[in-house]
MMTF fields as JSON, N, C-alpha, C and O atoms, coordinates in Angstrom:
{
  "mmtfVersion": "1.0.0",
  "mmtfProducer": "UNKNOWN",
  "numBonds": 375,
  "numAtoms": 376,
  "numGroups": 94,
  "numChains": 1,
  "numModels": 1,
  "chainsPerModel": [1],
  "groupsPerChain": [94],
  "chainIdList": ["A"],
  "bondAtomList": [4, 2, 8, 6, 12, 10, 16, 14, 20, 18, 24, 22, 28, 26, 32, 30, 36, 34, 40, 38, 44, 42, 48, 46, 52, 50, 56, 54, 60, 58, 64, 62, 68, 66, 72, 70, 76, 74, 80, 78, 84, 82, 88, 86, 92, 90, 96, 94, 100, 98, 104, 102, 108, 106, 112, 110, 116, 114, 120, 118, 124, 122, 128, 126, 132, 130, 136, 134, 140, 138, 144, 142, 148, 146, 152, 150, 156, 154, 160, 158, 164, 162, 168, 166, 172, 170, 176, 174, 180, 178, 184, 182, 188, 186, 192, 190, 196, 194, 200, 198, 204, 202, 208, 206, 212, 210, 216, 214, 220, 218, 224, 222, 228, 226, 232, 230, 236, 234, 240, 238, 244, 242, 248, 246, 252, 250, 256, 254, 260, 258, 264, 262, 268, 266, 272, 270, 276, 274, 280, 278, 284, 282, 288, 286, 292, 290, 296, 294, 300, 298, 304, 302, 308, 306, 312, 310, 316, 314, 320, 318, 324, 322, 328, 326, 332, 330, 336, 334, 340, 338, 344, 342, 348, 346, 352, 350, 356, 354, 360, 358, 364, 362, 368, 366, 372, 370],
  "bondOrderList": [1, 1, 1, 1, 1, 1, 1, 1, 1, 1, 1, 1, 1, 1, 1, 1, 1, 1, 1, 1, 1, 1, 1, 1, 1, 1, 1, 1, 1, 1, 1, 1, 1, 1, 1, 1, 1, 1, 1, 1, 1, 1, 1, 1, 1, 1, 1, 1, 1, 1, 1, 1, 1, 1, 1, 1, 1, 1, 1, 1, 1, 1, 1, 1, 1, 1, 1, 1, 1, 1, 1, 1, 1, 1, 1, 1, 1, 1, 1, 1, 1, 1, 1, 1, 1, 1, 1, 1, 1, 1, 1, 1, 1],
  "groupList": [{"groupName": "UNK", "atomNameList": ["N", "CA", "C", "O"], "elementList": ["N", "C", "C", "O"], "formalChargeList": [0, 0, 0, 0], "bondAtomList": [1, 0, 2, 1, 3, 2], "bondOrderList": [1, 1, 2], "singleLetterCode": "X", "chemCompType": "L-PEPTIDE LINKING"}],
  "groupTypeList": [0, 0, 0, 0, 0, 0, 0, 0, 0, 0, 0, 0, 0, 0, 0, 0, 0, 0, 0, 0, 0, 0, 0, 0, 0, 0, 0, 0, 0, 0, 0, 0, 0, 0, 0, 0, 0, 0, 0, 0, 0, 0, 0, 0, 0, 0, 0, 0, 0, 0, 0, 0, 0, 0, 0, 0, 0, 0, 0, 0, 0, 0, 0, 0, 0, 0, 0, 0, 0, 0, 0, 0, 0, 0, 0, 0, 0, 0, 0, 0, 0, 0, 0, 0, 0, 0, 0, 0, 0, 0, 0, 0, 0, 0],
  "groupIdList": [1, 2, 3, 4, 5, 6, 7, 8, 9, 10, 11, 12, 13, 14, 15, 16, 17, 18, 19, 20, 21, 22, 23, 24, 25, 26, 27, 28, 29, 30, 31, 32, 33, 34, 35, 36, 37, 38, 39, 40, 41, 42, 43, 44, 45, 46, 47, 48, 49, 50, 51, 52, 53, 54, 55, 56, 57, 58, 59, 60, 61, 62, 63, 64, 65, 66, 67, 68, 69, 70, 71, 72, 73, 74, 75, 76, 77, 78, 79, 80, 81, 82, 83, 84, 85, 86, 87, 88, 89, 90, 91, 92, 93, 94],
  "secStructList": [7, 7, 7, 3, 3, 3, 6, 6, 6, 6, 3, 3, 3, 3, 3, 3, 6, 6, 3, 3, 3, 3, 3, 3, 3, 3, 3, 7, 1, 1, 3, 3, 3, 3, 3, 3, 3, 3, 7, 7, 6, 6, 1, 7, 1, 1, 1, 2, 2, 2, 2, 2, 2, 2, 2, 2, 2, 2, 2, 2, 2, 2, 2, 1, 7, 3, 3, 3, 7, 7, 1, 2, 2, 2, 2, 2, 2, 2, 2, 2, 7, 6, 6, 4, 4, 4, 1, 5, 6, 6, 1, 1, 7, 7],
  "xCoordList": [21.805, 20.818, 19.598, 19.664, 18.559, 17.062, 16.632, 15.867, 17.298, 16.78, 15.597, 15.37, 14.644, 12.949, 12.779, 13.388, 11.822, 11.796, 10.425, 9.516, 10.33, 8.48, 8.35, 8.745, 7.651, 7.845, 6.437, 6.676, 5.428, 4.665, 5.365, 5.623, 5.951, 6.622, 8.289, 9.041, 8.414, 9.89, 11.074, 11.838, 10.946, 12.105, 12.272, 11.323, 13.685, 14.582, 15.079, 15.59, 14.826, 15.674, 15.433, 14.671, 16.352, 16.817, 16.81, 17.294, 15.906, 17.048, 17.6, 17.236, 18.895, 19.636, 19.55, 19.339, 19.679, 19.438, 18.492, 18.888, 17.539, 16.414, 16.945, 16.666, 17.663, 17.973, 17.495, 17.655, 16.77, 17.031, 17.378, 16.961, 18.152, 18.924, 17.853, 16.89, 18.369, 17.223, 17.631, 18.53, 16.952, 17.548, 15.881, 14.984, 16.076, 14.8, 15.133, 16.181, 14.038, 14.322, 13.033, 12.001, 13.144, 11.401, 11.829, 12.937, 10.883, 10.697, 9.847, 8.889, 10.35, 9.276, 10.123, 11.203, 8.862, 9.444, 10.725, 11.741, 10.539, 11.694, 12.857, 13.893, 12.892, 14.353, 14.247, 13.083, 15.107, 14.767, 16.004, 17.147, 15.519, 16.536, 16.687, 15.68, 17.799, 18.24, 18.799, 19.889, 17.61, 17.885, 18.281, 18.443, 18.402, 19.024, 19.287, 18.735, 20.355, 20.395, 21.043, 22.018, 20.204, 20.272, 20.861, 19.95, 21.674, 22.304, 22.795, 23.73, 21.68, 22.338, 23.931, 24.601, 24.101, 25.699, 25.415, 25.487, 25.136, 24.737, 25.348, 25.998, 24.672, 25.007, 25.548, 24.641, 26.261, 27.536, 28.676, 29.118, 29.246, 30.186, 30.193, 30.995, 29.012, 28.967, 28.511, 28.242, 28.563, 28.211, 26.415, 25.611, 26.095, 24.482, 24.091, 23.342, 24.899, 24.064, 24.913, 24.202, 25.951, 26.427, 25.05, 24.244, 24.914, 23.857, 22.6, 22.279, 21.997, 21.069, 21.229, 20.325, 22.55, 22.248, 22.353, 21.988, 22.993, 23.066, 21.656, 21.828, 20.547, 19.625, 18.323, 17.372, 18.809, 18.344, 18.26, 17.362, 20.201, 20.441, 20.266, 20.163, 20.288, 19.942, 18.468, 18.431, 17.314, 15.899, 16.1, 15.632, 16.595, 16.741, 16.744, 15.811, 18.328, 18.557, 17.054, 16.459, 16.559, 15.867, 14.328, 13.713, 14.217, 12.475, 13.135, 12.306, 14.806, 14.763, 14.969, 14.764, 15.338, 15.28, 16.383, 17.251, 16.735, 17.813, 18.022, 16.969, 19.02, 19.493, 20.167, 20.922, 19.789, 20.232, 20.901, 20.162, 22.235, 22.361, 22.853, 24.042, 21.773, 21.138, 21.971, 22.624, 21.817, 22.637, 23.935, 24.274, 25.161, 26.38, 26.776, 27.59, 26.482, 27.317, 26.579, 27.425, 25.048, 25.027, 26.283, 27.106, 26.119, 27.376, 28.533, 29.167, 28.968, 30.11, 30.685, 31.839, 29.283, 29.086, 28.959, 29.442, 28.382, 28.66, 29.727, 30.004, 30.557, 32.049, 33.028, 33.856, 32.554, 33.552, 33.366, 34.334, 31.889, 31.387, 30.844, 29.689, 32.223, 31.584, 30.731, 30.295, 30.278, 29.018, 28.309, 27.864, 27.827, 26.489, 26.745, 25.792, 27.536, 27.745, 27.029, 26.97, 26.375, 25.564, 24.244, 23.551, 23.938, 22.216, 22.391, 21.261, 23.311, 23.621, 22.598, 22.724, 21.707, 21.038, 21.979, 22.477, 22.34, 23.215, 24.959, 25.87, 25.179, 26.656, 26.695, 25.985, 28.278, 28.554, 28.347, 28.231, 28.306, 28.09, 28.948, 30.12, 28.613, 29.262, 30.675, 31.38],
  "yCoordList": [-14.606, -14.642, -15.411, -16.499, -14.8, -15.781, -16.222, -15.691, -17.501, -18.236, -18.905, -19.469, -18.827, -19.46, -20.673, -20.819, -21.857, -22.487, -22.8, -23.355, -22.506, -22.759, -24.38, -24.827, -24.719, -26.399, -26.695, -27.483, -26.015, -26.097, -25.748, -26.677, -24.497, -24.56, -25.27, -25.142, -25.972, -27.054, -25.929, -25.846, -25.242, -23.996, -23.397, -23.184, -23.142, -23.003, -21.464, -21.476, -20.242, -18.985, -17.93, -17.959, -16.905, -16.138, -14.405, -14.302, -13.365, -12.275, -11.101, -10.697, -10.52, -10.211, -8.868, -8.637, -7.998, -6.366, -6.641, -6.142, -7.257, -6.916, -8.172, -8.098, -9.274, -10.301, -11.308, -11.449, -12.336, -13.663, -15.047, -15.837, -15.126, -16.69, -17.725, -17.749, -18.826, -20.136, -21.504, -21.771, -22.354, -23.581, -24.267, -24.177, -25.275, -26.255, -27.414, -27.944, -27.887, -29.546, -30.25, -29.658, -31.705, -32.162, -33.119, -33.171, -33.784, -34.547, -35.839, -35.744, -36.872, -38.102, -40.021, -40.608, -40.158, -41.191, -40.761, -41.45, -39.796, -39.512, -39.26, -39.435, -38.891, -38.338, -37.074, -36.713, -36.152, -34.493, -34.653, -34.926, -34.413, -34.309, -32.751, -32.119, -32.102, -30.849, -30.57, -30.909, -29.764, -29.979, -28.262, -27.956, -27.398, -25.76, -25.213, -25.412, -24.434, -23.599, -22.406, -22.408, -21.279, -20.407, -18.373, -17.651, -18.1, -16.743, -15.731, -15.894, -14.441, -13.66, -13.047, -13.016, -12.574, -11.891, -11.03, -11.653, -9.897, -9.115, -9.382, -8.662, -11.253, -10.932, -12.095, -12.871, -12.679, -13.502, -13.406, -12.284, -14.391, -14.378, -13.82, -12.977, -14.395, -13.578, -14.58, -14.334, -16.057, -17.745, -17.381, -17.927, -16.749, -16.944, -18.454, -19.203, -18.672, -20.692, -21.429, -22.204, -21.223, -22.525, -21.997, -22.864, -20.669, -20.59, -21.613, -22.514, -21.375, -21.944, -23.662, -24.428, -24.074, -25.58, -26.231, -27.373, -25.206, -25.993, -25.649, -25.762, -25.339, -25.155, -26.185, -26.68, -26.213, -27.349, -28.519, -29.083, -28.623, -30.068, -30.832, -32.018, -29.434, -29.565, -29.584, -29.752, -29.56, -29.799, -30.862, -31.751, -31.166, -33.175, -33.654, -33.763, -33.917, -34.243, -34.572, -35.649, -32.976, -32.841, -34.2, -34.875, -34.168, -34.842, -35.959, -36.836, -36.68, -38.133, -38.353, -39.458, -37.285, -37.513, -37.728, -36.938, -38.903, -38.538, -37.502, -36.942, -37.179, -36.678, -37.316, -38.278, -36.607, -36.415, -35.115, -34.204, -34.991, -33.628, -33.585, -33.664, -33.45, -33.012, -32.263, -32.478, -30.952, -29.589, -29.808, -30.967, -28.823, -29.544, -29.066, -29.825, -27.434, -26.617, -27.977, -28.661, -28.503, -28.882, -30.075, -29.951, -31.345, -31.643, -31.541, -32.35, -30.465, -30.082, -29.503, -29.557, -28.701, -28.529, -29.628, -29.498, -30.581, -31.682, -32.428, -32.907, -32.419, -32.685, -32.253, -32.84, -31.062, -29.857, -30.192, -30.106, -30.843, -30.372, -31.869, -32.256, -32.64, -34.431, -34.689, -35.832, -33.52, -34.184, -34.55, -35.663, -33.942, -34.237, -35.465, -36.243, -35.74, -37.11, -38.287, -39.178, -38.645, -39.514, -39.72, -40.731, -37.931, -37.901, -38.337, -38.543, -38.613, -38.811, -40.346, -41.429, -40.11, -41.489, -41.979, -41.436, -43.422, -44.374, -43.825, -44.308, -43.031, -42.838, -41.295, -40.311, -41.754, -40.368, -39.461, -39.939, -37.809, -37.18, -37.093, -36.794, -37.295, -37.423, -36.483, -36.925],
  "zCoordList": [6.481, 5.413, 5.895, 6.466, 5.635, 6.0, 4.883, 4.078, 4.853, 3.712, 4.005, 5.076, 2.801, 3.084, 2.398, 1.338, 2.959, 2.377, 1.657, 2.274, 0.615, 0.244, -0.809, -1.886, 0.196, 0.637, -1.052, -1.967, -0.983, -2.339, -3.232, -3.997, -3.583, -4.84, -5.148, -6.113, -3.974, -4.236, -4.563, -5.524, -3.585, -3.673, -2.203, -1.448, -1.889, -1.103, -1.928, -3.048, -1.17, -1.53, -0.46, 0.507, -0.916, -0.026, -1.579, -2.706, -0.589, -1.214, -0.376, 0.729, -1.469, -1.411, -1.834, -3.024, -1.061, -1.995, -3.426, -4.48, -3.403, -4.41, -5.352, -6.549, -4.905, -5.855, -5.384, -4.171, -6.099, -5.567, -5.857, -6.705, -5.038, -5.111, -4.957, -4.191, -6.138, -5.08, -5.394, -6.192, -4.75, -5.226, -5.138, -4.3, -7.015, -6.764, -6.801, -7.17, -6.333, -6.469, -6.237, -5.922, -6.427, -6.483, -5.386, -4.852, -5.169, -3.726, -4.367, -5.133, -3.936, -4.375, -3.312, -3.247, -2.817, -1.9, -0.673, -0.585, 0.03, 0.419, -0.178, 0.464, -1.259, -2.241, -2.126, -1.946, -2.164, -2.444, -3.347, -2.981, -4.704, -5.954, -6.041, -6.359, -5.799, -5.986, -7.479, -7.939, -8.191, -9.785, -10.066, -11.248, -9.243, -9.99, -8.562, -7.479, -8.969, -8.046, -8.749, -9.499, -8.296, -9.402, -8.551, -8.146, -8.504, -7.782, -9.014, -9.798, -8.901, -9.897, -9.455, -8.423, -10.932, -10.662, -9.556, -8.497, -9.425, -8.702, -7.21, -6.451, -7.073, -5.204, -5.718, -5.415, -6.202, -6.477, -5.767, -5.52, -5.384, -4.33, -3.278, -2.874, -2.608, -1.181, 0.101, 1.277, -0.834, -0.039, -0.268, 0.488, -0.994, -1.516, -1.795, -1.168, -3.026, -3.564, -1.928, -1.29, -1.527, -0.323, 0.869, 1.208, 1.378, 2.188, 1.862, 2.637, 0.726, 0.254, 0.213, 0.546, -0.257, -0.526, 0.817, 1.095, 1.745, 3.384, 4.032, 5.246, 3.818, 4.164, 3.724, 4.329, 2.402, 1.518, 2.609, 3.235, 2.478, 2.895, 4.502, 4.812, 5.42, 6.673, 6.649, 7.868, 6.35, 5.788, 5.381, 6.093, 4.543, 4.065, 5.68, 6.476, 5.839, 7.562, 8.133, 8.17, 8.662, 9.495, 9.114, 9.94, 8.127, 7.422, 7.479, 7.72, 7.334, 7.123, 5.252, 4.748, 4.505, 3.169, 2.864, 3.233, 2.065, 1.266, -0.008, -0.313, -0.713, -1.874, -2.677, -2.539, -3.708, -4.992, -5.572, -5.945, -5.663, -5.976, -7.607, -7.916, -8.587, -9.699, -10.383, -11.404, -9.38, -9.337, -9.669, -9.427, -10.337, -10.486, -9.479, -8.953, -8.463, -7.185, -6.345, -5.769, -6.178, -5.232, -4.803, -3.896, -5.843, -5.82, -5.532, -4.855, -6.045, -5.444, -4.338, -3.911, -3.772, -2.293, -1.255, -0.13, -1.598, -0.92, -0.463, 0.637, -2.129, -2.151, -0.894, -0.197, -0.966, 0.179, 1.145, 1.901, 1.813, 2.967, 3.384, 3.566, 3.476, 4.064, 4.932, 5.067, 5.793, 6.609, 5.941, 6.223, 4.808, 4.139, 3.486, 3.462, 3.084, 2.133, 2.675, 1.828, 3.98, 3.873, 3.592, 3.474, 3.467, 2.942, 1.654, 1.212, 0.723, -0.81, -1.3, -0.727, -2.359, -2.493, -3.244, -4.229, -2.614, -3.857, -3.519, -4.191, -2.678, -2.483, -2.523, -2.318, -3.009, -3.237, -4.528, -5.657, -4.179, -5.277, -6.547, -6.318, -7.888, -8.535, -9.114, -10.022]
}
């Protein structure tokens, strides 16, 4: 999947046969708060939102940002996926 990242409108997406997935979030002081992440039914279950939030979160990495995951998948993608757990601002995801 070529997920894009358009860094002005604070969105991370990708589509999918004429769908698109995305994830937003706002940015302030080095935080990137991941507040939606949004995949129609359509291309549901096909790792659309995990593509997207690891793209997100490897972009955090890369700039030096921490997170906030807002999101309840981002969260819980995090959960799954302990590398990321140290970009987490304040710990772990809830």
């Amino acid at each position: 999947m070529d997920v894009i990242h358009d860094a002005d409108a604070r969105q991370f997406h990708v589509d999918v046969e004429g769908h698109r997935g995305i994830i937003d979030y706002t940015l302030r002081d080095g935080v990137m708060a991941i507040t939606h992440t949004g995949v129609p039914p359509a291309i549901g279950g096909r790792g659309v939102a995990a593509e997207l939030t690891r793209a997100a979160l490897e972009t955090a990495r890369r700039e030096g940002w921490k997170v906030v995951p807002a999101c309840s998948y981002a969260a819980a993608f995090i959960r799954r996926h302990p590398e990321f757990a140290a970009l987490v601002a304040g710990g772990s995801p809830r």
